[in-house]
PyMOL Python script that loads the backbone (N, CA, C, O; Angstrom):
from pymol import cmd

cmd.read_pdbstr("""\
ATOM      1  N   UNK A   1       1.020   1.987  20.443  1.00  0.00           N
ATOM      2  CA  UNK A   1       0.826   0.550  20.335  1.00  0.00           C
ATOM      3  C   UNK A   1       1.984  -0.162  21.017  1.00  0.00           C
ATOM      4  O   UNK A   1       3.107   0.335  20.934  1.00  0.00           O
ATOM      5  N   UNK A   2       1.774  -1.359  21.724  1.00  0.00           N
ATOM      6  CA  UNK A   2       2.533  -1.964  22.297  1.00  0.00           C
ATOM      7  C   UNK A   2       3.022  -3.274  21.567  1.00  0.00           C
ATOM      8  O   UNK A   2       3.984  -3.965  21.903  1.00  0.00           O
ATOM      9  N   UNK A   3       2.418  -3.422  20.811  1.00  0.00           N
ATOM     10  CA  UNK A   3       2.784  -4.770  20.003  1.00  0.00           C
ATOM     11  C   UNK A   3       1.464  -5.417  19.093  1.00  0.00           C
ATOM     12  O   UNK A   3       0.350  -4.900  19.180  1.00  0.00           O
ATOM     13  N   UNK A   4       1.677  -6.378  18.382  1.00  0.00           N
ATOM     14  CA  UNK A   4       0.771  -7.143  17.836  1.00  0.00           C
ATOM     15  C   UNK A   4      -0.879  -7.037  17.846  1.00  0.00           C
ATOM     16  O   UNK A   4      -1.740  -6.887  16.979  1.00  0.00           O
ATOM     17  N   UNK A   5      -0.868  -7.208  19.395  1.00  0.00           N
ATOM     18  CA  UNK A   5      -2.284  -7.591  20.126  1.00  0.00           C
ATOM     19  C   UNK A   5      -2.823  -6.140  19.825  1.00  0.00           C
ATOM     20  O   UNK A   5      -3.917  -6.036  19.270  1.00  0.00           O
ATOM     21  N   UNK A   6      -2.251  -5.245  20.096  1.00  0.00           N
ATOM     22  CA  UNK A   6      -2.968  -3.773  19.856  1.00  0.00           C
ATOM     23  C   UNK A   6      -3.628  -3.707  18.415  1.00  0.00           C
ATOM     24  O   UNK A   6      -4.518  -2.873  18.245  1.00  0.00           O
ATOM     25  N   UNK A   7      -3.308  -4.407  17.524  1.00  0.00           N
ATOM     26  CA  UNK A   7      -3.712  -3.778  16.088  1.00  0.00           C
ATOM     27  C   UNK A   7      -4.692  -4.787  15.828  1.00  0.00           C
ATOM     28  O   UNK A   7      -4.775  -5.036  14.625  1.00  0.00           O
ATOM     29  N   UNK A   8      -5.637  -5.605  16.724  1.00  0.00           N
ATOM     30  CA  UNK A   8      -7.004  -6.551  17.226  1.00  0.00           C
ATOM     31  C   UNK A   8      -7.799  -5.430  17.296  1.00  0.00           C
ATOM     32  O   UNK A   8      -8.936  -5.581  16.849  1.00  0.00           O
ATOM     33  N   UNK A   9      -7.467  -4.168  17.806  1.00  0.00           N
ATOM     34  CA  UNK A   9      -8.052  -3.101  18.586  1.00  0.00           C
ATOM     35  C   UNK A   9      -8.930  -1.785  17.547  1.00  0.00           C
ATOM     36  O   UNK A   9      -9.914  -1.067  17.726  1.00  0.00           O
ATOM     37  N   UNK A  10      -7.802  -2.015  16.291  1.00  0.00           N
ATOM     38  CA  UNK A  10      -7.202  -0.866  15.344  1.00  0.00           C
ATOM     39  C   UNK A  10      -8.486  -0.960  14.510  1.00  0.00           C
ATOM     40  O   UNK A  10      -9.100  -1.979  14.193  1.00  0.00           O
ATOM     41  N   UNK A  11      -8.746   0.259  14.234  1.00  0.00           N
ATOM     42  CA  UNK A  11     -10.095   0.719  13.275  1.00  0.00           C
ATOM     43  C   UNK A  11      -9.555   1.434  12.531  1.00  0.00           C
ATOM     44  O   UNK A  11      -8.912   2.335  13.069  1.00  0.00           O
ATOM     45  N   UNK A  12      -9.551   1.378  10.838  1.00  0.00           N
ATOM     46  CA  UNK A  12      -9.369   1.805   9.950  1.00  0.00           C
ATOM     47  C   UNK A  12     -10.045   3.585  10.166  1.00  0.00           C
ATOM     48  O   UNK A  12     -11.262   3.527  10.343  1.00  0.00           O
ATOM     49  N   UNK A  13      -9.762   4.357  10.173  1.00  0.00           N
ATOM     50  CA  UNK A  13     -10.765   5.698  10.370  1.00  0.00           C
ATOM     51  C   UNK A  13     -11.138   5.930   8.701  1.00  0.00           C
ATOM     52  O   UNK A  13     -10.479   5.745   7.678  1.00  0.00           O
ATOM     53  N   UNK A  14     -12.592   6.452   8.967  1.00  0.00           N
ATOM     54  CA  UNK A  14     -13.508   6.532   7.651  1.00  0.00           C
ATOM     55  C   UNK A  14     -13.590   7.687   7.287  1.00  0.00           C
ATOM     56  O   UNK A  14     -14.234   7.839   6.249  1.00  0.00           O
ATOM     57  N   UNK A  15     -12.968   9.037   7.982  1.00  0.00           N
ATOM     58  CA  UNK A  15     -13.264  10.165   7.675  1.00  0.00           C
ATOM     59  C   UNK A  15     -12.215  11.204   7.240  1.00  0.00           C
ATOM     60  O   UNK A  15     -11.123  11.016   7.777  1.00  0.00           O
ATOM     61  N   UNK A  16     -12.261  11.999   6.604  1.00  0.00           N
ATOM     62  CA  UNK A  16     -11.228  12.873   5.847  1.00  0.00           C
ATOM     63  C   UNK A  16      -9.998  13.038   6.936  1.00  0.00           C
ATOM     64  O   UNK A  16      -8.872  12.813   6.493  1.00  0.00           O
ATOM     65  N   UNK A  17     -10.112  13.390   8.240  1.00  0.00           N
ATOM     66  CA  UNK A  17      -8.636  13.999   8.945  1.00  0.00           C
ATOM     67  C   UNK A  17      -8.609  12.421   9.078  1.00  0.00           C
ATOM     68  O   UNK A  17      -7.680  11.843   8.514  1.00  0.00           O
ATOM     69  N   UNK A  18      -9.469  11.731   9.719  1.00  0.00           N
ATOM     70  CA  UNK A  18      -8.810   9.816   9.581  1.00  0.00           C
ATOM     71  C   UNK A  18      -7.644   9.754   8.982  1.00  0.00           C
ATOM     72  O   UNK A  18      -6.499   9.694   9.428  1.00  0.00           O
ATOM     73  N   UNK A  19      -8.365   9.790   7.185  1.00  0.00           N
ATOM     74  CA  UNK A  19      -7.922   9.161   5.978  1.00  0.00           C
ATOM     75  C   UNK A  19      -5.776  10.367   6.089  1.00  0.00           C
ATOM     76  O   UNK A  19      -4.681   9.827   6.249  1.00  0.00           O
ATOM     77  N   UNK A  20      -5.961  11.422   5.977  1.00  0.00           N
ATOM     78  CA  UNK A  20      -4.927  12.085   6.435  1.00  0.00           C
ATOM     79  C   UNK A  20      -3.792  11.546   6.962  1.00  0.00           C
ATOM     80  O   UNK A  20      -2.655  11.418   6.508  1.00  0.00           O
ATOM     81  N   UNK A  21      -4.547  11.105   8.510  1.00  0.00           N
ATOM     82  CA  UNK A  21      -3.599  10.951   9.549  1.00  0.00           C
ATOM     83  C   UNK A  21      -2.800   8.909   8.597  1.00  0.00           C
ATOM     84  O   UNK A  21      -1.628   8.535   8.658  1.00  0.00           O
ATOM     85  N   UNK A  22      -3.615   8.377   8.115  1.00  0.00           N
ATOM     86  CA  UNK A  22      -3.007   7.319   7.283  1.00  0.00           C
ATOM     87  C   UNK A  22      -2.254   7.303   6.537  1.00  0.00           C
ATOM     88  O   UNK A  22      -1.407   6.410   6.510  1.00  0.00           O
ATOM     89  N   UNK A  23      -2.307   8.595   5.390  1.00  0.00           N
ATOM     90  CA  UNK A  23      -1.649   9.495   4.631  1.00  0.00           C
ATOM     91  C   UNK A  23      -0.273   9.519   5.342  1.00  0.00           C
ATOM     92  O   UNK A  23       0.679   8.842   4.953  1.00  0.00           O
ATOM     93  N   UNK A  24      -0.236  10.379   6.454  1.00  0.00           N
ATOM     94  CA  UNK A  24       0.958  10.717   7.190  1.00  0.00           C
ATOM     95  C   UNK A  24       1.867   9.213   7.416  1.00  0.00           C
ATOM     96  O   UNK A  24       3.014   8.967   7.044  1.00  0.00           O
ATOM     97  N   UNK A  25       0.952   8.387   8.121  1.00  0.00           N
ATOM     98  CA  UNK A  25       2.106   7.150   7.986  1.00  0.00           C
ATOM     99  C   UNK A  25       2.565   6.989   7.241  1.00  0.00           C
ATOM    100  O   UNK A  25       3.779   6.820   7.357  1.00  0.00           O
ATOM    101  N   UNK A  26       1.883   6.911   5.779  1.00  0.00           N
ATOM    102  CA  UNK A  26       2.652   6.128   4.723  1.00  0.00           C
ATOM    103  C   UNK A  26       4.004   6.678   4.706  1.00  0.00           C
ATOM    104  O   UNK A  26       5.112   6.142   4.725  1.00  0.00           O
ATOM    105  N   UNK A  27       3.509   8.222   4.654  1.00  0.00           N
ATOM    106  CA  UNK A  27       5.078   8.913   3.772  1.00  0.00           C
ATOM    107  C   UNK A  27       5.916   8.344   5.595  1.00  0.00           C
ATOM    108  O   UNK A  27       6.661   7.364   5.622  1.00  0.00           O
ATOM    109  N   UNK A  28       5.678   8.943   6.557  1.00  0.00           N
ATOM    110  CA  UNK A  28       6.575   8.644   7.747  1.00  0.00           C
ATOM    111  C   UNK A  28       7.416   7.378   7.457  1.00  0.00           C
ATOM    112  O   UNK A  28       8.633   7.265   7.606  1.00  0.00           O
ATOM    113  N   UNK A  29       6.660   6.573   7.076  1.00  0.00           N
ATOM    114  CA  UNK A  29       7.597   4.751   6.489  1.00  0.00           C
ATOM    115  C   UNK A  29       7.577   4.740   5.651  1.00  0.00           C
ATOM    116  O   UNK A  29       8.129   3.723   5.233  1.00  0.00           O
ATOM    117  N   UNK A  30       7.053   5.628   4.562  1.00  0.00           N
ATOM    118  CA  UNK A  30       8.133   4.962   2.684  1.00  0.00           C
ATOM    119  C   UNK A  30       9.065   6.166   2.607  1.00  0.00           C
ATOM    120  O   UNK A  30      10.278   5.955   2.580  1.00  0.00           O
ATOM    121  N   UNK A  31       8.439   7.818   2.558  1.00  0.00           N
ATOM    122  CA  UNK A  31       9.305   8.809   2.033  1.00  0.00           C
ATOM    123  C   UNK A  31      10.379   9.014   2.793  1.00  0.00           C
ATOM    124  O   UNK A  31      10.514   9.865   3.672  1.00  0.00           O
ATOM    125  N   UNK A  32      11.524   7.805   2.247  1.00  0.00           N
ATOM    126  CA  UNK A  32      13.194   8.107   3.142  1.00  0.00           C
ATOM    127  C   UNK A  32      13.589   6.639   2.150  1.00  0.00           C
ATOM    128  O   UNK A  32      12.768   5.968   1.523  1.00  0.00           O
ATOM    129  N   UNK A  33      15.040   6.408   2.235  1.00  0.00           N
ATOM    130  CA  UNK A  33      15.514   5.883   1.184  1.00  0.00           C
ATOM    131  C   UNK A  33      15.328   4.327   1.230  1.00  0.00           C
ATOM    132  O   UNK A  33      15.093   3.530   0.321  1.00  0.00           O
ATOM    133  N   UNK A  34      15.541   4.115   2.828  1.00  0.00           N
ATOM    134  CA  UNK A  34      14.365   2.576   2.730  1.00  0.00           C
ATOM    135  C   UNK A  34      13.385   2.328   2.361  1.00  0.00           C
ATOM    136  O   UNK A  34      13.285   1.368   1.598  1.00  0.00           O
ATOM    137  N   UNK A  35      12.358   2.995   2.695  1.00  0.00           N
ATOM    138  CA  UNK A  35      11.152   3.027   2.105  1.00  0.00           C
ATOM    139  C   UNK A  35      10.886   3.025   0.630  1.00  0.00           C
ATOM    140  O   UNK A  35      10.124   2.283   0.010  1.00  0.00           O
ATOM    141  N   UNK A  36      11.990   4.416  -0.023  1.00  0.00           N
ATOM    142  CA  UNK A  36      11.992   3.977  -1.440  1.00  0.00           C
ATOM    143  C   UNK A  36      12.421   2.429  -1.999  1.00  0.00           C
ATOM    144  O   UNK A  36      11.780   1.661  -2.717  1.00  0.00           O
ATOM    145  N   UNK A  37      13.703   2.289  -1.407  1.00  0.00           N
ATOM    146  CA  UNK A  37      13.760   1.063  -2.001  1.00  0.00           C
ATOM    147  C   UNK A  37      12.701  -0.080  -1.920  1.00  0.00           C
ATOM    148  O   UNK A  37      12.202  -0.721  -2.845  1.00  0.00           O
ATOM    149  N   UNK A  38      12.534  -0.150  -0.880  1.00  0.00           N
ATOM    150  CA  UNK A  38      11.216  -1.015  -0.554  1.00  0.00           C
ATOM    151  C   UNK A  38       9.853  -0.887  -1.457  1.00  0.00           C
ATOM    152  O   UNK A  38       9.157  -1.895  -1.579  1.00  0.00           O
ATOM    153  N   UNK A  39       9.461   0.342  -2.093  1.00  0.00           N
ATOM    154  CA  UNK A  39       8.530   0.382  -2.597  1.00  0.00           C
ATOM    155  C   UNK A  39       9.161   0.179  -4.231  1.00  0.00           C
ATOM    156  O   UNK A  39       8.386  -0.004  -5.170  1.00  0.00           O
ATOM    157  N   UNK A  40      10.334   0.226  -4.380  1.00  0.00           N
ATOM    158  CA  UNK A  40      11.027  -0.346  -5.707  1.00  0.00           C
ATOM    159  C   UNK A  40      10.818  -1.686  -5.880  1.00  0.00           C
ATOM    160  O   UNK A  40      10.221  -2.110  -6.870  1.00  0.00           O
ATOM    161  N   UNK A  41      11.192  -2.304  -5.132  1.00  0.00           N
ATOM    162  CA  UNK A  41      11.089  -3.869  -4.806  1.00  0.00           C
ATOM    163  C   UNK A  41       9.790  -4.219  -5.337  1.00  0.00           C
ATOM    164  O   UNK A  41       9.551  -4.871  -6.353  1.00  0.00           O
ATOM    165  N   UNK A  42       8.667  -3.497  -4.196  1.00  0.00           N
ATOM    166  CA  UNK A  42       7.160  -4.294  -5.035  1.00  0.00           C
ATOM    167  C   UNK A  42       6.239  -3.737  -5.749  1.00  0.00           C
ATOM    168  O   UNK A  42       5.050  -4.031  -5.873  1.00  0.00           O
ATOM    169  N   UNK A  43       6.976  -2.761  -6.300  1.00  0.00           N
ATOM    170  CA  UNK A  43       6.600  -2.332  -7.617  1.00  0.00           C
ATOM    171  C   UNK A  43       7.497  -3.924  -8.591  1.00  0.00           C
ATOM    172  O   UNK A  43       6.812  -4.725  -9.228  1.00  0.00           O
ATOM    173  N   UNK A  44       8.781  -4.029  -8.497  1.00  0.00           N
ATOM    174  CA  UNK A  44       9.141  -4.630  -9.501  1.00  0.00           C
ATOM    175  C   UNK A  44       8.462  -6.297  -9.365  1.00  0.00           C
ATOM    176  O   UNK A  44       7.736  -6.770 -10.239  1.00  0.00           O
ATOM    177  N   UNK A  45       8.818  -6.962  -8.240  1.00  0.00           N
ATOM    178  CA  UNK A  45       7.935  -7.701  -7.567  1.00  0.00           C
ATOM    179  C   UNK A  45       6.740  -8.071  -8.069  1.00  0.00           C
ATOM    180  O   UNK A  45       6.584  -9.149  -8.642  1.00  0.00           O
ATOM    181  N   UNK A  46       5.856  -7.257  -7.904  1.00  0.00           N
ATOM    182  CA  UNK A  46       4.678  -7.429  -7.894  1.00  0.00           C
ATOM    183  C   UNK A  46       3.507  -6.605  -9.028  1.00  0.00           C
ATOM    184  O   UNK A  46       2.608  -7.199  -9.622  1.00  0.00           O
ATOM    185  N   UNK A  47       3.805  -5.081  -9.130  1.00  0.00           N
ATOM    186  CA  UNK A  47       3.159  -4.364 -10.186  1.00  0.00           C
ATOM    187  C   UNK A  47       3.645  -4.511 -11.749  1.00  0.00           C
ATOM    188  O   UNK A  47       3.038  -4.340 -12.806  1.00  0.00           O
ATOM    189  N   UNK A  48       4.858  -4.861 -11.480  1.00  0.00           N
ATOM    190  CA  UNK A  48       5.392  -5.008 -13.302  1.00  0.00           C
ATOM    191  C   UNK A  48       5.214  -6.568 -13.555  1.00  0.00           C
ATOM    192  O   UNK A  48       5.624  -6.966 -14.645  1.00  0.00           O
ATOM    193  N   UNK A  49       4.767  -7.315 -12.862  1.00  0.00           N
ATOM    194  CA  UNK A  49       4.200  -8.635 -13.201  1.00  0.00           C
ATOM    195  C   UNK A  49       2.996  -8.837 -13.731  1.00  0.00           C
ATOM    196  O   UNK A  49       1.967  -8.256 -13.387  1.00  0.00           O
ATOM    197  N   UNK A  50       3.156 -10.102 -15.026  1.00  0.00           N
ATOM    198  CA  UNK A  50       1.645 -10.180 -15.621  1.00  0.00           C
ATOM    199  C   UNK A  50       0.743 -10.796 -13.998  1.00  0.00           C
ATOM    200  O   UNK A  50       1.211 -11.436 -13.056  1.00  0.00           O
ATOM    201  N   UNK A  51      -0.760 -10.238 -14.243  1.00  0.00           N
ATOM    202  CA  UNK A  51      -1.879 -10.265 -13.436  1.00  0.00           C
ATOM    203  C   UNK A  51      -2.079 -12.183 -13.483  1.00  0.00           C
ATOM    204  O   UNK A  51      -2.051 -13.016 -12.577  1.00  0.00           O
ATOM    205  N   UNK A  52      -2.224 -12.274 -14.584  1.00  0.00           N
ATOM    206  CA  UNK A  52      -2.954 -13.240 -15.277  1.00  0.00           C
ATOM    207  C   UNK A  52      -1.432 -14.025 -16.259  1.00  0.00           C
ATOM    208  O   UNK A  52      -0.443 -13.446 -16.709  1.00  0.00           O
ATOM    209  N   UNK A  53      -1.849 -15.689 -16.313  1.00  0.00           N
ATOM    210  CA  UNK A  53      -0.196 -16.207 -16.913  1.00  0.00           C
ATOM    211  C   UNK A  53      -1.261 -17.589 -17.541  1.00  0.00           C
ATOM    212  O   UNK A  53      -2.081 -18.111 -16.786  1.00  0.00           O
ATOM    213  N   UNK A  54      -1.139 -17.922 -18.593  1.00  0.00           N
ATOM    214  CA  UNK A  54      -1.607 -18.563 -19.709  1.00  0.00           C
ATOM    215  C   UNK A  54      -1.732 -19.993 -18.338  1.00  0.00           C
ATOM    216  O   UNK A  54      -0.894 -20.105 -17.443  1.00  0.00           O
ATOM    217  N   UNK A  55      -2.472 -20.561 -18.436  1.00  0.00           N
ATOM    218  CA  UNK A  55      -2.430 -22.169 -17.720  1.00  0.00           C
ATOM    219  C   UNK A  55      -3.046 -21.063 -16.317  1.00  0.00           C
ATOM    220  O   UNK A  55      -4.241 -21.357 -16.277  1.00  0.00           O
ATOM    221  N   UNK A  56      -2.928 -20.557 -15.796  1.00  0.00           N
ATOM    222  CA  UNK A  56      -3.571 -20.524 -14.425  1.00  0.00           C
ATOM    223  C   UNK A  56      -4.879 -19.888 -14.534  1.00  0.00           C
ATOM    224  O   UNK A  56      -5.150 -19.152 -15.482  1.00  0.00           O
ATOM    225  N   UNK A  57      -5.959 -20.232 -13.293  1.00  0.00           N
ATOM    226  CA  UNK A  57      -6.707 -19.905 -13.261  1.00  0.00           C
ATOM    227  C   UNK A  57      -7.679 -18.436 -12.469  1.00  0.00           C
ATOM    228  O   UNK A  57      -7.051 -17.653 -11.756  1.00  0.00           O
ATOM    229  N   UNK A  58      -8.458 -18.330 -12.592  1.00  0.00           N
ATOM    230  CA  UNK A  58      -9.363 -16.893 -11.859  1.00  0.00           C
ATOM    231  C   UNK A  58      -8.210 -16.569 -10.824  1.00  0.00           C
ATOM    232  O   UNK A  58      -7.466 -15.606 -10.634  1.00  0.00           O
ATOM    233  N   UNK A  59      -8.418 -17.933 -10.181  1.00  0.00           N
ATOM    234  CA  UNK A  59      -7.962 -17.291  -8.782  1.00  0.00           C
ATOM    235  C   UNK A  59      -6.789 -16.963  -8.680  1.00  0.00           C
ATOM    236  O   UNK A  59      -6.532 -16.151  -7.791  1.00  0.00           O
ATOM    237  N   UNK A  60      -5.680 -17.464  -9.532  1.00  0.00           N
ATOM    238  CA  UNK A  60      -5.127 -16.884  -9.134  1.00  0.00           C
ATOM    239  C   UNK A  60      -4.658 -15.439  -9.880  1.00  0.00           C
ATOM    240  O   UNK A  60      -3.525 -15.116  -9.524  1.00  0.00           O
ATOM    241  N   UNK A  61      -5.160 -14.683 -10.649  1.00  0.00           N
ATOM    242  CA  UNK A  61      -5.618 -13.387 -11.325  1.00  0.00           C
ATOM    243  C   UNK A  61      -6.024 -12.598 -10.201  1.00  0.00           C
ATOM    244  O   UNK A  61      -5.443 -11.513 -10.192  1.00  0.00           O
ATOM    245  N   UNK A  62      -6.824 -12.766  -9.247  1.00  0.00           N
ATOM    246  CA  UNK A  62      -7.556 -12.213  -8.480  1.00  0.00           C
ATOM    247  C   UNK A  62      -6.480 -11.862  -6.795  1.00  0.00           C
ATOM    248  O   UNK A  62      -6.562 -10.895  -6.038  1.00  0.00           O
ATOM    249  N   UNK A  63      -5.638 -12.984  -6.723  1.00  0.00           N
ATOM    250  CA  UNK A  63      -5.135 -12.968  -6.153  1.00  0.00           C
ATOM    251  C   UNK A  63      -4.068 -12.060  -6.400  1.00  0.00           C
ATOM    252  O   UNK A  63      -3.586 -11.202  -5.660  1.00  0.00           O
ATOM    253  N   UNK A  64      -3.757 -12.416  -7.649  1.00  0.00           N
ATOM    254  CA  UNK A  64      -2.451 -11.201  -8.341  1.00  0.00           C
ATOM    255  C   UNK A  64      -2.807  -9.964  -7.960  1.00  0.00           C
ATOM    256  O   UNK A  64      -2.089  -9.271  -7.239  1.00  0.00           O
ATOM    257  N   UNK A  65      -4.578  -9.382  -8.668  1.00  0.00           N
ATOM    258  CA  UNK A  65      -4.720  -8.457  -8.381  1.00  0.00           C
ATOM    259  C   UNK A  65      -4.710  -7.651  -6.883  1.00  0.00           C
ATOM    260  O   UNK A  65      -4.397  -6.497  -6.592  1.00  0.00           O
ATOM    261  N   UNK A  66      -5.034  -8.415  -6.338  1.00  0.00           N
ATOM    262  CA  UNK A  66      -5.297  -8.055  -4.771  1.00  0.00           C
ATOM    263  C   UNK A  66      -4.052  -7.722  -4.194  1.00  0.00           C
ATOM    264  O   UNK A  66      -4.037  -6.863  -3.312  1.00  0.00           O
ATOM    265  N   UNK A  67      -2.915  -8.316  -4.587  1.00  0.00           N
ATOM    266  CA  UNK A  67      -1.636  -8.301  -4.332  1.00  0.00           C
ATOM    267  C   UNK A  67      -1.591  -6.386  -4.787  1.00  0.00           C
ATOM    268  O   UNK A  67      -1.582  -5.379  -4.079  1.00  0.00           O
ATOM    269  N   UNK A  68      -1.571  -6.589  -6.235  1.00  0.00           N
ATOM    270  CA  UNK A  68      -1.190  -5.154  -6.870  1.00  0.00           C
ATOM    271  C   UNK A  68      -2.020  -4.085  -6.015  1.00  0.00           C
ATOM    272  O   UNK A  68      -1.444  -3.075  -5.611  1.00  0.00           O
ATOM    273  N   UNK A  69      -3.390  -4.313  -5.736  1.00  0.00           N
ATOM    274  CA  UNK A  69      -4.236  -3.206  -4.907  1.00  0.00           C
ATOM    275  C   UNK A  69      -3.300  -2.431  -4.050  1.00  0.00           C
ATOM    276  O   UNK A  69      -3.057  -1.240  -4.241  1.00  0.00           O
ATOM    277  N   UNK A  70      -2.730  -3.224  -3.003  1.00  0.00           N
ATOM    278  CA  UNK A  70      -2.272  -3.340  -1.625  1.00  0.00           C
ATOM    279  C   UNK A  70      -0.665  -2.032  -2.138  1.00  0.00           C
ATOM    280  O   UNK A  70      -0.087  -1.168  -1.479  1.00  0.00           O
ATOM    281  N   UNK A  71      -0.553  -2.345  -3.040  1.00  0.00           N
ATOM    282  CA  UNK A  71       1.165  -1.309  -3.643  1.00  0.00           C
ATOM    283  C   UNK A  71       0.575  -0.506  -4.213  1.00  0.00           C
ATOM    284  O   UNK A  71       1.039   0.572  -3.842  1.00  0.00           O
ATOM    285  N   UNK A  72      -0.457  -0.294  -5.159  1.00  0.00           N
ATOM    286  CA  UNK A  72      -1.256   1.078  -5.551  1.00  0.00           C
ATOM    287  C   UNK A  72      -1.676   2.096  -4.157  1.00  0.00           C
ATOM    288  O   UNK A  72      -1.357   3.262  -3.923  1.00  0.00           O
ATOM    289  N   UNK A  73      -2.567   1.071  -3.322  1.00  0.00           N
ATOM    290  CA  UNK A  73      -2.645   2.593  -2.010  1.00  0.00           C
ATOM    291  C   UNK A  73      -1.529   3.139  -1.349  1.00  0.00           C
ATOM    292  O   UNK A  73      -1.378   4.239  -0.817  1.00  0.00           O
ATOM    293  N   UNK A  74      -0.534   1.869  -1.517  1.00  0.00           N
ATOM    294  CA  UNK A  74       0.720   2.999  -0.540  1.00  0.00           C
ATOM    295  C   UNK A  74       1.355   3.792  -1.050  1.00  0.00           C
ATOM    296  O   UNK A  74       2.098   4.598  -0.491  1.00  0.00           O
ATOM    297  N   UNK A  75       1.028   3.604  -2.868  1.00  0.00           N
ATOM    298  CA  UNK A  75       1.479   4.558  -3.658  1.00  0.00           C
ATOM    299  C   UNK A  75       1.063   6.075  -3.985  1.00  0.00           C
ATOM    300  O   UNK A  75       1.587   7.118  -4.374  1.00  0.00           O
ATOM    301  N   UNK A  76      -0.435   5.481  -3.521  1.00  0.00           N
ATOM    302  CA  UNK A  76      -1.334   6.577  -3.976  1.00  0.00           C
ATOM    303  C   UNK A  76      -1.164   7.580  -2.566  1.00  0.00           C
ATOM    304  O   UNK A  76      -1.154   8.810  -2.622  1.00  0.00           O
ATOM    305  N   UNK A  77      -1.040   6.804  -1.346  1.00  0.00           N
ATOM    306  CA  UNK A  77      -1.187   7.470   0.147  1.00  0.00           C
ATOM    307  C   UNK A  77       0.192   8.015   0.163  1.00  0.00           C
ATOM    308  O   UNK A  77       0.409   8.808   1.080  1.00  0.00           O
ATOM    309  N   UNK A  78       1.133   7.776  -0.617  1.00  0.00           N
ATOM    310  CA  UNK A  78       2.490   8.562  -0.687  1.00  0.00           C
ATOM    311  C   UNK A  78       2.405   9.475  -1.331  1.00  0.00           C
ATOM    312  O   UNK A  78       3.017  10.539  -1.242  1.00  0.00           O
ATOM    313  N   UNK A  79       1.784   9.213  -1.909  1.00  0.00           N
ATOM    314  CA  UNK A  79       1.660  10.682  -3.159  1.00  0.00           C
ATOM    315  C   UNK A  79       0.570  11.760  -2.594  1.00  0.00           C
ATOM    316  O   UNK A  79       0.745  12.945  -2.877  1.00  0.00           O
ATOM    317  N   UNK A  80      -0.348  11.442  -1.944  1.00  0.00           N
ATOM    318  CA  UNK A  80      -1.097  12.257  -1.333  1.00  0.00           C
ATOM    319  C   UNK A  80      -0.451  12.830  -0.169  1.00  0.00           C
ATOM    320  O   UNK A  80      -1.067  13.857   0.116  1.00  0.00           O
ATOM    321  N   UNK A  81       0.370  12.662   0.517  1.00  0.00           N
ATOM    322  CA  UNK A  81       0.500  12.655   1.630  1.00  0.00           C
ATOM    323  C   UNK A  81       1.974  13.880   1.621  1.00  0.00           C
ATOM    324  O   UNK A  81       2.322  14.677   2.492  1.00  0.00           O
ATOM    325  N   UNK A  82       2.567  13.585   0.267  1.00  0.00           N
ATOM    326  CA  UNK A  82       3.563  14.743  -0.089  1.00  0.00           C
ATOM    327  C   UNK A  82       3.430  15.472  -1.275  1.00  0.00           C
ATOM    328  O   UNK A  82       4.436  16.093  -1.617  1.00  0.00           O
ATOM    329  N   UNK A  83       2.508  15.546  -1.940  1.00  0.00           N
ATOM    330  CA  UNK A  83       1.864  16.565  -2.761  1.00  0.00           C
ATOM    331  C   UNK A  83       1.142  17.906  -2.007  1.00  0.00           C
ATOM    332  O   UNK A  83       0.155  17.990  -1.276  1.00  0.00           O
ATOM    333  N   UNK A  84       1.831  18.631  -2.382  1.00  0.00           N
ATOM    334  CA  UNK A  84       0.876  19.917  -1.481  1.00  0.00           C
ATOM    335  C   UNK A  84      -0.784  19.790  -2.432  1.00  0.00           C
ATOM    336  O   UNK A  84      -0.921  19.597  -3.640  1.00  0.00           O
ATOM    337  N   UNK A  85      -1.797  19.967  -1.444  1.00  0.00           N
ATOM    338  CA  UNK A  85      -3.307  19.933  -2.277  1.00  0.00           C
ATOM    339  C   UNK A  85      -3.538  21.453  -3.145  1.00  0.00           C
ATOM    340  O   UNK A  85      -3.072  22.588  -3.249  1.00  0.00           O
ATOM    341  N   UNK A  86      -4.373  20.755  -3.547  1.00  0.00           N
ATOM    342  CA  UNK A  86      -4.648  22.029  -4.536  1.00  0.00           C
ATOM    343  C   UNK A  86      -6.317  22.675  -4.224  1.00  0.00           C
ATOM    344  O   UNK A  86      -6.735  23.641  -4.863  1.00  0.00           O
TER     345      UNK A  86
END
""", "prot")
cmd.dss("prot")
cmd.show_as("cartoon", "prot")
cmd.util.cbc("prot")
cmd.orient("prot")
């Protein structure tokens, strides 16, 4: 990739070595000590925060959640990605 404009281009891949080769990024950019910290951050940030806060509404619950989604897969694609399979 050359920049920005390239990832206009970028297709999510739908299939098992795809899903893998996504796998591999994650850990390539979280598993090292920036990355940890970084994924400390929005874990604390963002996953240890209430979803939902007395006075606000759907949206913004939904929004919370969507937020949390986005730190669960890089969590989950880290963990897959350096777990040997079974």
């Amino acid at each position: 990739m050359s920049g920005w404009d390239d990832l206009d281009t970028y297709a999510p891949p739908d299939d098992a070595a795809g899903q893998d080769l996504i796998d591999k990024l994650f850990v390539d950019a979280l598993n090292n000590p920036a990355g940890k910290k970084l994924l400390g951050y929005w874990k604390a940030r963002y996953l240890d925060q209430p979803v939902c806060t007395p006075g606000a509404g759907a949206d913004h619950g939904f929004h919370r959640e969507g937020q949390n989604s986005l730190i669960r897969d890089a969590l989950l694609r880290l963990k897959r990605g350096t777990e040997p399979r079974k």
